[in-house]
Residue, then its C-alpha position, 0 to 999 in steps of 0.5 A: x282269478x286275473x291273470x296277475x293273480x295267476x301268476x303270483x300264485x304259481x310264481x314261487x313253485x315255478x321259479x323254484x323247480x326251474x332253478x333246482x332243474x337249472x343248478x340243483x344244489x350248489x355246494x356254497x349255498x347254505x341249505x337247510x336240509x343241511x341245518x336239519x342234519x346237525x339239529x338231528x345229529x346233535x340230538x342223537x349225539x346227546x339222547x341215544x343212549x341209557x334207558x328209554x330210547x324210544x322215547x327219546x327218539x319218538x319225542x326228538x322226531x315229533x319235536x323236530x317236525x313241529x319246530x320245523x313246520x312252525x318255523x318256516x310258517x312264521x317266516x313265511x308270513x314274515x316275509x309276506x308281511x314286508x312285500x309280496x314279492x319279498x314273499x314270493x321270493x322266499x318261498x321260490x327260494x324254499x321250493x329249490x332248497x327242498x327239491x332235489x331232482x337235479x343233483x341226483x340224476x346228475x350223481x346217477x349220471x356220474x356213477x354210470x360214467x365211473x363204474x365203466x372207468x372202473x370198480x373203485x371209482x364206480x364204488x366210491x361215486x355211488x357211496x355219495x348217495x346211498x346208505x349202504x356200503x359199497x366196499x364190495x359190489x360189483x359193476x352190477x350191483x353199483x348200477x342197481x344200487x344207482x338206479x334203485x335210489x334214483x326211483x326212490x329219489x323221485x318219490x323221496x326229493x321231487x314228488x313228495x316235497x311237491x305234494x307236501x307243499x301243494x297241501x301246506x305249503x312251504x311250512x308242509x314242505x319243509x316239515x317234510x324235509x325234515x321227517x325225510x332227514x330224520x329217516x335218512x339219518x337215524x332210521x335204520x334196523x341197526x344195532x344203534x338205531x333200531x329204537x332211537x330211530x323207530x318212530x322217525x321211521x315209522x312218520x317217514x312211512x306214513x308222510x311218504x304213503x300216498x307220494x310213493x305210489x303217485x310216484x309209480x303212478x306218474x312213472x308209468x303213465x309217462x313211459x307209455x306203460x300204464x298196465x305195468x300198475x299191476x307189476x308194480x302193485x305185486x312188487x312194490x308190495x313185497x319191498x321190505x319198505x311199505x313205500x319205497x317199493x312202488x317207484x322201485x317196481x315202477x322203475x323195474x318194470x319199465x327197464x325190465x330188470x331186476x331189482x333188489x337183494x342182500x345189502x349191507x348197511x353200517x356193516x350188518x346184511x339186510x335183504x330185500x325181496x327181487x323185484x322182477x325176474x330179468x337178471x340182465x346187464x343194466x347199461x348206461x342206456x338204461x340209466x338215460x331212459x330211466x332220468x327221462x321218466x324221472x324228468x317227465x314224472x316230476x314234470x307232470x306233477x308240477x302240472x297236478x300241483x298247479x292246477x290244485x293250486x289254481x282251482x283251490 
């Protein structure tokens, strides 16, 4: 391959992790993430109740996936068939659209900077990016809570869009998206849930299977502390997740602290099994430590991308 050639091929995913890491996601520009939601919504809004719901959820999820991935195939052919660059263009726009490691680390930033303020503030910045309510945590556990969702960012909206669309590209990426929507939306182990959301949760797990533990993988490569693979495949085991456990361990070992413990999502306690034993403050240093990791790991898996890109 010539050099133009190269560079064409790597053009889309370059451009797109470069913009996402200059703007991240702005809030005037019309994502899709944002269309899945009102799609899933809608479905669960008009399916979630009576009889079945299992099913229903099972087929809204597989449905959903489907379209989304055949959707953004046609598009993306579309484009190519009007000009390349067009085409390139489309798919560096989709690569920004779908990854999502600016906006949280600047969020994780911002809730270390409110809790210092105080605990209201540090309460209502951390609900903008965690499931779980917050009426009632103290400074700790809104650190926690802000550090364990940045690991599982990693995994979730850099590592796994990248590997997904390293294999299929932008269509297997946004079929990712939208099998990580789906689980963000509708699957929990509430009440309201638990059946509807049972198999969109179960897809989420196996889609996330192999990008979660790639994500340890990177993570403690990056922090200079391979031998922490051992921790992590004790701990990220144990997680009440199969896959969030591993980027979590990872993140744990690396700042020698505790994760997880009693949370309470749509008011109903779950528990999460502690990773590591060191109960001490989490500090504004550890959350400076923890977005450089987070930066050198999805650097790193932008370097494995295009290599598999170029030698495949």
């Amino acid at each position: 391959m010539d050099v133009q050639g190269l560079i064409m091929l790597l053009l889309p995913l370059l451009a797109g992790a470069l913009l996402d890491a200059l703007i991240g996601d702005p809030a005037w520009f019309p994502h899709p993430v944002v269309g899945m939601g009102k799609l899933i919504g809608g479905a669960e809004k008009a399916l979630n109740h009576g009889a079945r719901r299992m099913l229903k959820g099972a087929l809204t999820a597989v449905i959903l996936i489907a379209f989304t991935y055949l959707l953004f195939f046609f598009i993306t052919h579309w484009f190519y068939a009007l000009n390349r660059w067009a085409g390139i263009c489309f798919e560096a726009l989709m690569v920004f659209c779908f990854l999502a490691g600016k906006t949280l680390i600047k969020e994780v930033r911002m809730v270390f900077k409110a809790v210092d303020e105080s605990l209201d503030k540090g309460r209502a910045q951390l609900s903008r990016i965690v499931g779980r309510d917050t009426a009632q945590l103290d400074a700790q556990e809104i650190r926690t809570a802000a550090l364990e969702t940045l690991a599982e960012n990693l995994s979730d909206g850099v590592i796994a869009p990248l590997f997904w669309y390293m294999l299929l590209g932008i269509p297997g990426m946004a079929a990712y998206k939208m099998i990580n929507t789906l689980d963000s939306m509708i699957g929990y182990k509430t009440d309201r849930y638990k059946d509807f959301g049972c198999w969109a949760a179960h897809i989420d797990d196996i889609a996330n299977w192999i990008p979660a533990r790639l994500t340890a993988l990177l993570m403690v490569l990056v922090a200079g502390h391979p031998g922490l693979l051992g921790f992590v495949h004790k701990y990220g085991r144990q997680h009440a997740s199969p896959n969030s456990g591993y980027p979590e361990s990872a993140l744990a070992g690396i700042l020698n602290c505790r994760f997880g413990g009693t949370h309470t999502y749509f008011g109903q306690e779950f528990y999460k099994p502690y990773i590591g034993h060191n109960d001490r403050p989490l500090t504004t240093q550890d959350a400076r430590r923890a977005i450089c990791v987070n930066i050198l790991s999805e650097l790193l898996m932008l370097i494995i991308a295009a290599a598999f890109l170029i030698l495949n």
